[in-house]
C-alpha atoms as one frame of an Amber mdcrd trajectory, in Angstrom:
protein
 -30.475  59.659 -77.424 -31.576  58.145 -80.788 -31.630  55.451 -82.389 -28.964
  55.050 -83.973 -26.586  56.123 -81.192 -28.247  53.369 -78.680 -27.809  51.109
 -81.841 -25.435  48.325 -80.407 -25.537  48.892 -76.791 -27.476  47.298 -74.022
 -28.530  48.162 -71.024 -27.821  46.545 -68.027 -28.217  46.867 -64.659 -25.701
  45.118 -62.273 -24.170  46.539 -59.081 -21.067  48.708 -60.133 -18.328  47.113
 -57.931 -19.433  43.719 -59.798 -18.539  45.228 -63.270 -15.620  46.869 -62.096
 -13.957  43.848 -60.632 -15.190  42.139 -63.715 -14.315  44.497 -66.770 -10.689
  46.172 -66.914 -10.208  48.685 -68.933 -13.839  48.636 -70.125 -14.993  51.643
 -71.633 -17.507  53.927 -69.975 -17.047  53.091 -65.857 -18.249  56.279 -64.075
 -19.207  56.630 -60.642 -22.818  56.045 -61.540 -24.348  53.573 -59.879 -26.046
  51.596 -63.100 -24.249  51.917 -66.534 -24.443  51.238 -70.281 -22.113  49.082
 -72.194 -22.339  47.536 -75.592 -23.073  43.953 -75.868 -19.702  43.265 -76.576
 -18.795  44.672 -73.541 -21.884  42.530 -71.582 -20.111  39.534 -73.287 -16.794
  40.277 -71.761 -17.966  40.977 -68.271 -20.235  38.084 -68.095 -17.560  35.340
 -69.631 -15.103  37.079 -66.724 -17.538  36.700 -64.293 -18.565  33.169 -65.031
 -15.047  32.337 -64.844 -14.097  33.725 -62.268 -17.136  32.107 -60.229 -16.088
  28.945 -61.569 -12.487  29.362 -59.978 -13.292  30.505 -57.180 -16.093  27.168
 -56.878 -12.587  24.637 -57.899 -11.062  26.315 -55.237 -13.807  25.797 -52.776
 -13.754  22.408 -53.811 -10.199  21.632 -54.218  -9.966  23.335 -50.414 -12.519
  21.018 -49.276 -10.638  17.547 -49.188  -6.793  19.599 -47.910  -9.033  20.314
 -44.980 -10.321  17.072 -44.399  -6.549  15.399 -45.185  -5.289  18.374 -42.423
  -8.222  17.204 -40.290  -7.557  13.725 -40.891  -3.702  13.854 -40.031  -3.970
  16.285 -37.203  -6.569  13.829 -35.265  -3.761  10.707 -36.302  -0.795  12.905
 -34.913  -3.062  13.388 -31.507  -3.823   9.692 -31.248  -0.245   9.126 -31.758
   0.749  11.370 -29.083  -1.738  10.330 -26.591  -0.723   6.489 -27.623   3.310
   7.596 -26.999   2.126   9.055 -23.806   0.178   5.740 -22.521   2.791   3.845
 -23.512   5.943   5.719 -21.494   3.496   5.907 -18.563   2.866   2.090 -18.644
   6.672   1.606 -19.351   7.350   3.540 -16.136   4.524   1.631 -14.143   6.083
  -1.436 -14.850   9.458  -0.048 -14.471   8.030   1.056 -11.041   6.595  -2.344
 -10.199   9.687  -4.293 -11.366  11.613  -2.189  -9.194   9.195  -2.651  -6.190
   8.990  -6.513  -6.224  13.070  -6.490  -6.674  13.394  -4.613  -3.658  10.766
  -6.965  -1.585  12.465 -10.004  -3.030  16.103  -8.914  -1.819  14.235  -7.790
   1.770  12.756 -11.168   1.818  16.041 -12.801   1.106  18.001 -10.407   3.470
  15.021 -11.843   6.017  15.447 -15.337   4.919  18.982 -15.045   5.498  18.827
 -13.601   8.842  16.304 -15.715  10.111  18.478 -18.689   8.676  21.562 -17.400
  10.666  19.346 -17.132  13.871  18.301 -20.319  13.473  21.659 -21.756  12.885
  22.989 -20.227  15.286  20.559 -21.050  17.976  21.356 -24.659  16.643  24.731
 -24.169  17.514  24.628 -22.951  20.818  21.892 -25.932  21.598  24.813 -28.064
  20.464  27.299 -26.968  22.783  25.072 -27.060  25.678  24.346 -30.284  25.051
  27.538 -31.449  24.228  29.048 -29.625  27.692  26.401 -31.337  29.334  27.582
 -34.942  28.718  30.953 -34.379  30.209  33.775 -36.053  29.903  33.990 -39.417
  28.014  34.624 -42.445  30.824  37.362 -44.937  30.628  36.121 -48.903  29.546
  35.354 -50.497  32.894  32.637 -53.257  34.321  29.920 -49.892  34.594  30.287
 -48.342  30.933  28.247 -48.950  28.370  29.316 -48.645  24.885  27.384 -47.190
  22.216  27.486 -46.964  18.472  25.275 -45.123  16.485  24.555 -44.960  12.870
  22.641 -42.160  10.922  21.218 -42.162   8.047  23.944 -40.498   6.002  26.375
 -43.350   6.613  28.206 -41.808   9.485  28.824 -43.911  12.374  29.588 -42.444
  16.050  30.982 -44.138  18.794  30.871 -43.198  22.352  31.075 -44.505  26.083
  28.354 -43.834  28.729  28.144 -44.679  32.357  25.812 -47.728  32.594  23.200
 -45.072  34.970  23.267 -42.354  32.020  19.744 -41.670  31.161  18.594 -42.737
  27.494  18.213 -38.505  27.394  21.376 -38.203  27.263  22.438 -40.673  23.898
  19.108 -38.362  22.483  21.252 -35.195  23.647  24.307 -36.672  21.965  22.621
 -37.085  18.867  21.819 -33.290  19.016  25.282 -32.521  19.477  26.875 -34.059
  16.940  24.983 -32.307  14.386  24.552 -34.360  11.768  20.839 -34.314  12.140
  18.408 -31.390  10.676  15.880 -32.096  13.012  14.895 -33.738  16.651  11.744
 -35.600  15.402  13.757 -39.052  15.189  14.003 -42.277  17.542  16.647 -44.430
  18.216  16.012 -48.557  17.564  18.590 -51.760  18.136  17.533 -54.440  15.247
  18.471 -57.083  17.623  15.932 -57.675  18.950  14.379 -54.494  16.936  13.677
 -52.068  20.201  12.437 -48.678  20.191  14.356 -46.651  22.551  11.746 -43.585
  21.701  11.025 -40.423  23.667   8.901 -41.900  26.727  12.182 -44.191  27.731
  14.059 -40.964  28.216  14.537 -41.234  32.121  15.288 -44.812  31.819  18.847
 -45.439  32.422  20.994 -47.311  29.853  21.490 -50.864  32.524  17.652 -50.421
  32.903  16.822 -50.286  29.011  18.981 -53.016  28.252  21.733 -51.277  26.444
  24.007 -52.256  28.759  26.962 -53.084  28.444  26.440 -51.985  24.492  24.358
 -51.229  22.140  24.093 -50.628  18.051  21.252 -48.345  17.028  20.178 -46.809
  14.286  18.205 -43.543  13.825  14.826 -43.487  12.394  13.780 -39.650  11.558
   9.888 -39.253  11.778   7.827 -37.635   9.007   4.834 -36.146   9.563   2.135
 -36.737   6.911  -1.031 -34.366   6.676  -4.197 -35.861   5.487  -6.314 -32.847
   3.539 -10.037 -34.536   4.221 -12.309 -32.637   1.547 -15.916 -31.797   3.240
């Protein structure tokens, strides 16, 4: 080729499938595997190519931080969804243990309640005994004693006893009337202030000298623990 015919062109060597994505239409593509274009041509290809590098690098880059954000939001949305999770299990734990300690408390009070009603009624069937055991109330005569008693709600009781009735028996009395929420209580006259207590029990009422009456009151006994530190 002369001169003047390679006057204007340039040779260059670049793989084919890069000119051929850059260049279209560009004059002289072959199959050949190297290729001459005119510098015009060069110009074209390598302004295309630069471009399209640059692209191709802003979309790299503008890719880089959508990631990150899809990154970023995906590992929020898992935290959420574990927190959610944590929290409906903990709501159904306590839910659980609310439900748990309702049904103790309302089988403790169900207990309670029994155990009450056993007790009361055990109460009640000590009263009657008793009170069957004192028999009949006797007529005023020479031999009966009369007795008043006064508890400590303000109730008074009245009641005659056979001057040989044990001092059990006003104790018995007491129980059967009751008024009284315990047995731990002793009987006293103020005048003269006597203590008819527990170990005069087989005494009779002419031998106590409560005959032929008698005014007591009751006197309930607490009991009073001393904690002694070490």
């Amino acid at each position: 080729m002369s001169d003047a015919a390679t006057r204007g062109k340039v040779t260059v060597n670049a793989p084919y499938h890069l000119l051929r994505d850059g260049l279209d239409g560009v004059e002289g593509q072959n199959s050949g595997r190297n290729d001459c274009y005119t510098a015009e041509s060069c110009g074209r290809w390598f302004t295309c190519y630069c471009n399209r590098k640059v692209e191709a690098e802003e979309r790299r880059t503008n890719l880089r931080p959508r990631e990150e954000q899809d990154a970023a939001y995906r590992t929020a949305l898992e935290a959420d969804q574990v927190r959610t999770v944590r929290e409906e299990e903990d709501e159904e734990r306590l839910e659980r243990e609310a439900a748990e300690a309702e049904r103790k408390r309302k089988e403790e009070e169900e207990e309670d309640t029994s155990e009450r009603a056993e007790r009361e009624a055990a109460r009640g069937r000590m009263r009657q005994d008793k009170a069957l055991a004192l028999g009949d109330e006797p007529g005023k005569g020479p031999d009966v004693t009369q007795v008043l008693i006064r508890f400590p709600n303000g109730e008074r009781k009245r009641r005659r006893f056979e001057s040989n009735t044990k001092v059990q028996t006003l104790y018995a009395y007491v129980d059967s009337l009751g008024v009284l929420q315990t047995e731990e209580y002793s009987l006293i006259t103020n005048f003269p202030r006597t203590v008819s207590g527990r170990d005069k029990e087989s005494m009779s009422l002419k031998d106590a000298g409560l005959h032929p009456q008698a005014s007591f009151f009751i006197e309930i006994k607490f009991h009073i623990l001393l904690f002694l530190s070490p």
